[in-house]
C-alpha positions, 0 to 999 in steps of 0.5 A: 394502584388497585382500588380492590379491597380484599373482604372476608366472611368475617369483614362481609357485613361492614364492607359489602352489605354496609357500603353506601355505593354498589359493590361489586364482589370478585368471588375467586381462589388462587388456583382458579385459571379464570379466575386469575384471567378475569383479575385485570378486568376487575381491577380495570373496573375499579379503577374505571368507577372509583367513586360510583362502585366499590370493588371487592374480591373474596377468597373462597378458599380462604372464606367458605361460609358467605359463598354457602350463604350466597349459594356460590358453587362456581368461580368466577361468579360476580355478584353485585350488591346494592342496598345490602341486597343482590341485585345481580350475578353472573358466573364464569369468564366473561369479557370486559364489556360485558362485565362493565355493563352488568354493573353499569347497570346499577349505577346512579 
């Protein structure tokens, strides 16, 4: 089973900047070759650190104000979210490892 939450702009504030444990957020679309490609490694990810990091993907299409607040321009970007603030993002396809250690990173 995905431990993925879909957020919207509308749900951001009470599921990203509230959550009590690093989020790690999925900016993505549907049309999106790399961002579909990336899709296992997120949900590897969520389910590798349930309990330590909360996952989330936002539809870009769908949800255009909170990546204009965040600057997003390219997807895939990954942005993890700590304390309500960002403490790190990344941008493009990138390999497992790389990915699970950026947020391991802020963990703990």
């Amino acid at each position: 089973m995905s431990t993925l939450t879909d957020v919207t702009d509308a749900s951001w504030e009470a599921d990203v900047l509230g959550s009590d444990q690093p989020v790690l957020v999925d900016f993505w679309a549907p049309w999106c070759g790399p961002c579909k490609s990336m899709l296992p490694y997120v949900e590897k990810l969520a389910e590798e650190m349930e309990g330590k990091v909360k996952v989330v993907k936002l539809n870009t299409q769908d949800n255009a104000e909170i990546p204009a607040k965040y600057g997003i321009t390219s997807i895939p970007t990954f942005m993890v979210i700590k304390d309500g603030e960002v403490a790190e993002q990344i941008i493009g396809k990138q390999s497992y490892a790389a990915l699970k250690d950026v947020v391991e990173g802020h963990v703990g």
